[in-house]
C-alpha positions in Angstrom: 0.0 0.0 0.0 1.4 3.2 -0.9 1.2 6.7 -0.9 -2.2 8.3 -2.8 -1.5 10.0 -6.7 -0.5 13.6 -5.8 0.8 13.1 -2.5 4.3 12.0 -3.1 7.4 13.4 -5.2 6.5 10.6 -7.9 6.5 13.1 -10.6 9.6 15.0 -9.1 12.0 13.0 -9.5 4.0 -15.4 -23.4 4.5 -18.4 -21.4 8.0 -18.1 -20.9 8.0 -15.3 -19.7 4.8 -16.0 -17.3 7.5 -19.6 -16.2 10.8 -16.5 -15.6 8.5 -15.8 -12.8 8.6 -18.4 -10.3 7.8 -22.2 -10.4 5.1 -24.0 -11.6 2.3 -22.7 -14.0 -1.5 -22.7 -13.5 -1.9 -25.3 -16.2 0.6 -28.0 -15.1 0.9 -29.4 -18.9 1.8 -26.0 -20.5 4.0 -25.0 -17.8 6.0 -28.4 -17.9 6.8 -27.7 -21.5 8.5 -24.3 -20.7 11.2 -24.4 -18.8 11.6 -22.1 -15.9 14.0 -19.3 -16.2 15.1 -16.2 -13.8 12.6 -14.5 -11.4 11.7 -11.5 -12.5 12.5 -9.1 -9.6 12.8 -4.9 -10.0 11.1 -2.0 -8.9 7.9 -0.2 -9.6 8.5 2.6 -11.9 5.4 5.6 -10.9 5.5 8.4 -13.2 2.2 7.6 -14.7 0.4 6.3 -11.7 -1.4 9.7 -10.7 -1.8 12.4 -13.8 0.1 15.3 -14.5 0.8 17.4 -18.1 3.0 14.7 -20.2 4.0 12.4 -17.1 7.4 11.1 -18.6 9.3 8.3 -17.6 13.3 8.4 -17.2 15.6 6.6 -19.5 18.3 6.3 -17.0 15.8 4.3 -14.4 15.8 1.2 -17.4 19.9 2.0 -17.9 20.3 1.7 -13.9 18.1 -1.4 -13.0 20.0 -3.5 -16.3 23.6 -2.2 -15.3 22.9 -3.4 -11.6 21.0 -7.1 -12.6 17.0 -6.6 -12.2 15.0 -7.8 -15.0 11.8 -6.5 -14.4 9.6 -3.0 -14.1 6.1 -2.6 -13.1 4.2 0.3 -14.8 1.3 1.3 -12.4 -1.2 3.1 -14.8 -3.9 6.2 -13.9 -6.3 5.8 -16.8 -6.3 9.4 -16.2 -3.2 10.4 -17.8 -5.3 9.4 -21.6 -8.7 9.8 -20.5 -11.4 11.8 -18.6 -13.4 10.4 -15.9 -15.8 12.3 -17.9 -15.8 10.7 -20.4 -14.4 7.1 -19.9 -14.8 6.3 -23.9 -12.4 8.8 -25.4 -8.9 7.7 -25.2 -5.8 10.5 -26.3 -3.8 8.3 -28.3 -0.9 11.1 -28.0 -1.1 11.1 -24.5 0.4 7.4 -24.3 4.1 8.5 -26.0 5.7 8.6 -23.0 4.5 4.6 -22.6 5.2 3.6 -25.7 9.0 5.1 -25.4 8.9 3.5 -21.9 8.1 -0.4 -23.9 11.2 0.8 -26.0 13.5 1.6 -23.2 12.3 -1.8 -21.7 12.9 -3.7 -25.1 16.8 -2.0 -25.5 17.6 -2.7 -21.7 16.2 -6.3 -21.8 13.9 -5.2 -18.6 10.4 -6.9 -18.9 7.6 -4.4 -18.1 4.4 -5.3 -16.5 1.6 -2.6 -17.3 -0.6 -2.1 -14.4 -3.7 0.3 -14.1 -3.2 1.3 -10.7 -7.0 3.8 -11.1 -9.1 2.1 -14.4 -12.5 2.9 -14.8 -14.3 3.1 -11.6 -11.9 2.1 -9.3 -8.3 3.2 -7.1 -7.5 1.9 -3.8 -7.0 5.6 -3.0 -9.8 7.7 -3.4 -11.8 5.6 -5.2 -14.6 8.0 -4.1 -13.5 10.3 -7.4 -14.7 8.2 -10.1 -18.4 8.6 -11.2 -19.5 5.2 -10.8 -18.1 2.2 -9.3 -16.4 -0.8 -10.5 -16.6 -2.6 -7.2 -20.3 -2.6 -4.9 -19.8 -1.0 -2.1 -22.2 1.3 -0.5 -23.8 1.6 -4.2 -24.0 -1.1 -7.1 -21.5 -1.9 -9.1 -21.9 0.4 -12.2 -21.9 -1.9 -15.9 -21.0 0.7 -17.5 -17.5 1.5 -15.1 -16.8 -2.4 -16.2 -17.7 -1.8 -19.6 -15.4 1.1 -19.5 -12.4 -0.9 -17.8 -12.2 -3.7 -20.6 -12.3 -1.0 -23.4 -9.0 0.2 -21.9 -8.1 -3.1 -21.6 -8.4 -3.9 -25.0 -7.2 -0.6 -26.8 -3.9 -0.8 -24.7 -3.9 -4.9 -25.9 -4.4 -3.9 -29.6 -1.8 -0.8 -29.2 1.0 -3.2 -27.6 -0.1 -6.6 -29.8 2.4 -7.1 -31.7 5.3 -6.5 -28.3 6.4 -10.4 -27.5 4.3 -11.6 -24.1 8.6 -12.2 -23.2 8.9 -8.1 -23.3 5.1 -7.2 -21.9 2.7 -8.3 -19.7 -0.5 -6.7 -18.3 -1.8 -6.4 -14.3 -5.6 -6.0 -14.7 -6.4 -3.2 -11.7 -4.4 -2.4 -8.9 -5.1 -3.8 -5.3 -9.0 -4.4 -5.0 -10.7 -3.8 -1.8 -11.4 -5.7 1.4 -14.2 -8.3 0.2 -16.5 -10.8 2.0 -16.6 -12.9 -1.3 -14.4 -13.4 -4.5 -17.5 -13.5 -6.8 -17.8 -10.8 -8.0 -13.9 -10.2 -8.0 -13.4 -13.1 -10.2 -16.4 -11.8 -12.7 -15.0 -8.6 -13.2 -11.2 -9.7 -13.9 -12.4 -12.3 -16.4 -14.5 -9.9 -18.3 -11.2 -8.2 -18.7 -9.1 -11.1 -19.3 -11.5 -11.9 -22.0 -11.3 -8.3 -23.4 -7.7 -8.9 -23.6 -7.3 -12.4 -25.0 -9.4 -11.5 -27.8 -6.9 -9.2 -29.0 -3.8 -10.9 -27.8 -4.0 -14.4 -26.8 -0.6 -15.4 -26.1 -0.3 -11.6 -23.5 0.7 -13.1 -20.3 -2.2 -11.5 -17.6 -1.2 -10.8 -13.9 -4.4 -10.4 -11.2 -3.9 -8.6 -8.1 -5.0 -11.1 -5.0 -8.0 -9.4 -3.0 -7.8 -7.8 0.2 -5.3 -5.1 -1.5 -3.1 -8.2 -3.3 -3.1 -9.8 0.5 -5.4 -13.2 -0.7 -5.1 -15.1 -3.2 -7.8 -15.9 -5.4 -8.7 -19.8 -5.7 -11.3 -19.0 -8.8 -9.1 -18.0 -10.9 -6.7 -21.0 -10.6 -7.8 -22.4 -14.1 -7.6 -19.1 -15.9 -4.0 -19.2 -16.4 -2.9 -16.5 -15.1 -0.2 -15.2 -12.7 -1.1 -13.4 -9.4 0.3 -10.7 -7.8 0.6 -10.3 -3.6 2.0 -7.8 -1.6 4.7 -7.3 1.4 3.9 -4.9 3.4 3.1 -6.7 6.7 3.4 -5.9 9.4 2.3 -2.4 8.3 3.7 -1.1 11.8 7.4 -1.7 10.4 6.6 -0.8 6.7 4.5 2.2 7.0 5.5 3.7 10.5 3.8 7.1 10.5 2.6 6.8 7.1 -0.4 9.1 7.1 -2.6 7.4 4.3 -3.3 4.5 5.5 -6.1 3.3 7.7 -5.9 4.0 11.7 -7.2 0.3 11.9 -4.5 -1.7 9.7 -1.3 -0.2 12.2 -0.9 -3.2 14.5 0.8 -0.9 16.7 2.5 2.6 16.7 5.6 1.8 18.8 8.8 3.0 17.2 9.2 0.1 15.0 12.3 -2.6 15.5 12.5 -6.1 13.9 11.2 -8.7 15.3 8.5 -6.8 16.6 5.6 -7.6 19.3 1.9 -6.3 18.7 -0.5 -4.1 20.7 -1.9 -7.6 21.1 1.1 -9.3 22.3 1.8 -11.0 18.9 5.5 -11.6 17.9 5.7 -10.3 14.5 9.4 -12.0 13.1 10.5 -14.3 9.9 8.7 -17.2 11.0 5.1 -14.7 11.4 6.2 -13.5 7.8 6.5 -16.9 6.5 2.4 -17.7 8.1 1.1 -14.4 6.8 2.7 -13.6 3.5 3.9 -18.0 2.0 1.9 -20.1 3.9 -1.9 -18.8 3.2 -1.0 -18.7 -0.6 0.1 -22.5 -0.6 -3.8 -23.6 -1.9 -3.4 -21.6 -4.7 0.4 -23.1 -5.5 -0.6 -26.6 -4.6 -3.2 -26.2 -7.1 -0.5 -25.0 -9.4 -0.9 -21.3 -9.2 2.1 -18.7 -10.2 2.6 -15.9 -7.6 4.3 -12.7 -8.0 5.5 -9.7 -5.3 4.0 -6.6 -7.2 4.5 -4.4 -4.6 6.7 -4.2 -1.4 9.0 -1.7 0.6 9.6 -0.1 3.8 8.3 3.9 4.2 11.7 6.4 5.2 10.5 7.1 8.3 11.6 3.3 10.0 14.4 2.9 11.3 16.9 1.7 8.5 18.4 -1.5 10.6 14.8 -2.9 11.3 13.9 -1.8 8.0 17.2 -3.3 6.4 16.5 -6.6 8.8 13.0 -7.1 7.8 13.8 -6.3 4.2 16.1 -9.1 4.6 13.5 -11.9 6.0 11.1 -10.9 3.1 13.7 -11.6 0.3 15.0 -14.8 2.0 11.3 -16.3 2.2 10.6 -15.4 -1.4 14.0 -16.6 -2.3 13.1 -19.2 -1.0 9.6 -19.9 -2.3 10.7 -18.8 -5.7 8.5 -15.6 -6.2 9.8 -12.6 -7.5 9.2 -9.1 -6.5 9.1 -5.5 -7.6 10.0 -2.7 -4.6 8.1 0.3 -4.5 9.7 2.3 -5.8 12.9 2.9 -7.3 13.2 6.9 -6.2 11.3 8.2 -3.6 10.4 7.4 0.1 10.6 3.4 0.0 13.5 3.3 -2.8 16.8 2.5 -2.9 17.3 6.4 -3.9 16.7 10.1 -3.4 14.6 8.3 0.2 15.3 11.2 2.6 15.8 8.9 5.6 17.4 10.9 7.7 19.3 7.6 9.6 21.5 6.7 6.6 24.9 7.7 4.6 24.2 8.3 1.1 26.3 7.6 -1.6 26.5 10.7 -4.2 25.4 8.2 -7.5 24.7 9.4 -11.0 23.3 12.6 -9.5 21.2 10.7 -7.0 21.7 9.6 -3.2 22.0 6.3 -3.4 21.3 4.1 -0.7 23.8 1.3 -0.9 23.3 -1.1 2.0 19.5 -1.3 0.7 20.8 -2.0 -2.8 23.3 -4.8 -1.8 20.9 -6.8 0.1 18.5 -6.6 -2.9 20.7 -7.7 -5.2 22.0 -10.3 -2.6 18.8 -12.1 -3.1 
């Protein structure tokens, strides 16, 4: 979970491909006749996740992520930055340069990039409240039309990017869907939109956000063959210490954060908790030969760096472990390995950034 669009310095500053992510596929038999490759692990790159005039993404980031080993770059998306919540059907086809010189940059540095729409039609986990109808029923119905809307996105951006290899591009349908009681209407909605993009390009590889914000996984889909993405955020008392956007009720404690930590309700919170909350609870969707994926994860620059750095380091050795890759949010900015302003740490002067090195080590220890 991460900061809401305009509240940050974001602006400031193919099955084998689907197999490069992490062990078996969700269709054993066309998984077993791809081998399996390198995780794909990176960071989420956020210049078009909120909306601003021309949001442009920075050739050096792709330059910087190859030189140093990653493979991989999540796009989150505002639907915004083409259209009008106005009018969801008109699309500025001029507006989407700066992506399509972003799918370049990926093709040149050999970095895969996973498009994401973080707001589509009728929905953002932050203020969701400013789209005109609703994707999702909440207090009011689900709008048709906001769904309607979401896989006509969906397929322009399929038929804009068809002929990019599924080993270069992959799509994440929406970004972390709300708290839900039942999947049902979770698992409609995505394979409305899987449809809408299989019908342009069969072969794209499709990521689904788990529910509960990417924190469940999501047994219905198991035999739509598609990847799914979770997060890492827990405990959210160590990742987003004093982080003033999320929800009073989600902190399981405000105590200046160390690692391992205990609770307001005595619970110990260490690698072995991480393991329960964040491996173990996916294992029905594995065992039933899902792929999982870390879209998101990080640790906000107000924690401490050594119990950040520490419970960094039990993440990546579980999902080492597990074989799922990751992508850190974000590359610059308050959770990144640069330009994070934590005021606890010795920069190194890099490429005209501040560069937090013990951070980047450990990542590209694991």
């Amino acid at each position: 979970m991460h900061p809401p669009e305009l509240t940050r310095r974001q602006f400031i500053i193919g099955a084998s491909a689907a197999a490069a992510l992490m062990g078996p596929g969700s269709l054993a038999a066309a998984v077993a006749a791809k081998p399996a490759t390198a995780r794909w692990r990176g960071f989420n790159l956020i210049e078009m996740s909120g909306w601003m005039p021309q949001p442009r993404f920075v050739e050096s980031d792709f330059a910087l992520l190859a030189g140093w080993g990653f493979n991989f770059a999540r796009l989150p998306l505002s639907y915004w930055c083409w259209s009008d919540p106005k009018d969801w059907g008109k699309i500025d086809e001029r507006a989407l340069a700066p992506l399509d010189e972003a799918i370049g940059w990926g093709r040149q540095y050999g970095i895969h990039l996973n498009l994401c729409l973080h707001r589509i039609p009728g929905y953002c986990i932050n203020e969701r409240e400013r789209e005109p109808e609703q994707l999702f029923s909440g207090n009011q119905p689900a709008s048709p039309r906001a769904l309607a809307a979401a896989a006509h996105h969906w397929e322009f951006l399929a038929r804009r990017y068809r002929q990019v290899s599924p080993e270069r591009l992959s799509f994440d349908l929406l970004n972390e869907p709300p708290f839900m009681k039942d999947q049902t209407e979770y698992v409609a909605i995505c394979r409305t939109l899987i449809s809408a993009i299989r019908a342009v390009s069969p072969d794209r590889t499709i990521v689904v956000d788990g529910a509960d914000i990417g924190q469940t996984p999501v047994l219905g889909l198991l035999r739509d063959n598609v990847i799914q993405s979770t997060r890492g955020y827990l405990p959210k008392m160590v990742s987003h210490y004093t982080a003033q956007w999320v929800p009073e009720r989600e902190f399981e404690s405000h105590e200046y954060p160390s690692w391992p930590m205990t609770d307001n309700q005595g619970v110990r919170w260490d690698k072995e908790k991480l393991r329960a909350e964040l491996i173990t609870r996916w294992q029905p969707f594995v065992e039933g030969g899902g792929r999982v994926h870390v879209g998101e994860w990080g640790c906000y620059s107000r924690t401490p760096h050594a119990a950040c750095l520490a419970w960094m380091s039990d993440m990546l050795e579980l999902w080492r472990e597990a074989g799922w890759g990751w992508a850190m949010w974000n590359l610059r900015g308050d959770f990144g390995v640069m330009d994070s302003q934590r005021s606890d740490v010795k920069y190194e002067n890099f490429q005209g950034h501040l560069l937090d090195r013990r951070m980047l080590e450990l990542l590209l220890s694991h």
